[in-house]
C-alpha positions as CSV (number, residue, x, y, z in Angstrom):
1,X,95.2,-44.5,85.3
2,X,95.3,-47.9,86.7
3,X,94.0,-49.0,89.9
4,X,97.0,-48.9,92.6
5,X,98.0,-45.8,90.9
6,X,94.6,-43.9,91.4
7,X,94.8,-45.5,94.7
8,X,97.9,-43.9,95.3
9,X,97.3,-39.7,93.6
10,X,94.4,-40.4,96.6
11,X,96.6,-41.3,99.2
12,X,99.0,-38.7,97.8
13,X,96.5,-36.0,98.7
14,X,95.5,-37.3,101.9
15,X,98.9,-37.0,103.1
16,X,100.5,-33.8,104.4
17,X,104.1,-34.4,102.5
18,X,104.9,-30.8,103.4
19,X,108.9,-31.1,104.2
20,X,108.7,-28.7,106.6
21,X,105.8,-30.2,108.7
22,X,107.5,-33.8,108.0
23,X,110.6,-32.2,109.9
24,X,108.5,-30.8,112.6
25,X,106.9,-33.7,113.0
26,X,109.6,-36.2,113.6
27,X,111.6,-33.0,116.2
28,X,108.5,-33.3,117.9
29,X,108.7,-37.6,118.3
30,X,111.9,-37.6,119.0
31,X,111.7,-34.8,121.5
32,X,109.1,-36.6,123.3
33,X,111.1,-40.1,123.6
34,X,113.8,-38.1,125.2
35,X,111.5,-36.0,127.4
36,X,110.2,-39.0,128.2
37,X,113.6,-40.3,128.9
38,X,114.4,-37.3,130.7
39,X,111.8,-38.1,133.1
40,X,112.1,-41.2,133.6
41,X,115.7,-40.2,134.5
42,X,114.6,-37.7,137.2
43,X,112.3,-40.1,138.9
44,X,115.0,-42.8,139.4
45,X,117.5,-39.5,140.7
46,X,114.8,-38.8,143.5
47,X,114.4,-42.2,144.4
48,X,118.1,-42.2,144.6
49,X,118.2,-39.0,146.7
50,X,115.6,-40.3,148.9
51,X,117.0,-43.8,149.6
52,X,120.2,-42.2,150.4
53,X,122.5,-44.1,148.2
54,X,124.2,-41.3,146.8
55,X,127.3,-39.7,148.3
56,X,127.0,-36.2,148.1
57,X,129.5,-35.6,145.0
58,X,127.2,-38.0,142.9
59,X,124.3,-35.8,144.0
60,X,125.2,-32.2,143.0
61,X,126.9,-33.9,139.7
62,X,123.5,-35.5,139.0
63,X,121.3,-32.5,140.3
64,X,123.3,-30.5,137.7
65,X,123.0,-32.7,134.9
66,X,119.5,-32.7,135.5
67,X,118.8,-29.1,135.4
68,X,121.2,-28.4,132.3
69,X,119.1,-31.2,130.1
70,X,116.1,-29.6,131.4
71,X,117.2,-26.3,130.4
72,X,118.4,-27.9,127.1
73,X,114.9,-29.0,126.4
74,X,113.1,-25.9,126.7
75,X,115.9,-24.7,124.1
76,X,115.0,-27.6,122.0
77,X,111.7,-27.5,121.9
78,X,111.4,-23.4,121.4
79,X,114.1,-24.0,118.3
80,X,111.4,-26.2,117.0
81,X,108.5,-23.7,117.7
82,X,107.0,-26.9,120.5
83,X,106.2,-25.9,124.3
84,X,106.3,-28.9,126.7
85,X,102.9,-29.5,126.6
86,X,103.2,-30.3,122.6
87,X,105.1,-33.5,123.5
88,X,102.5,-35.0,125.9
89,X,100.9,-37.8,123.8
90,X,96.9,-38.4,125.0
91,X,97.4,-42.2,125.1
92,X,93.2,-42.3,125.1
93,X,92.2,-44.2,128.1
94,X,95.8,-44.8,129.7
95,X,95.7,-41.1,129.9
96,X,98.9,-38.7,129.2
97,X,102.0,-40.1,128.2
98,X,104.4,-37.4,130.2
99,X,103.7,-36.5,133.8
100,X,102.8,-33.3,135.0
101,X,103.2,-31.9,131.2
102,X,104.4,-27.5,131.4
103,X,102.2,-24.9,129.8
């Protein structure tokens, strides 16, 4: 076996190419950009709420979209066997990617 190819049966090996995991895997990225999104979304609502610019309508309209993609997360994430807490990246010393990461 030549050299990039032994190279590569290693690399092969270290790798988990399971399909299934793979899929898991990339549910569980993308469910954390749009958790992330999500809250990102929810902090900029309550600033919102709080600063008063919102007429009432847009208020229940967006306190409704809010909970249904909430509620549409924890159906995500239990379709892909994940809690909450599975999307909180530790970032090392900049701490938790998510705030206030669920059980």
């Amino acid at each position: 076996m030549t050299a990039p190819r032994a190279r590569a049966a290693r690399t092969a090996h270290a790798l988990d190419l399971d399909p299934e995991r793979v899929t898991n895997d990339l549910a569980a990225l993308v469910l954390t950009v749009v958790e992330l999104l999500r809250q990102l979304m929810e902090r900029q609502a309550v600033r919102r709420f709080d600063e008063g610019t919102l007429s009432t309508e847009q208020e229940d309209r967006l306190g409704t979209a809010l909970m249904l993609l909430d509620e549409r997360m924890d159906d995500l994430c239990a379709q892909h066997g994940l809690s909450r807490s599975d999307l909180n990246l530790d970032l090392g010393p900049l701490g938790h990617l998510l705030s206030d990461p669920e059980p």
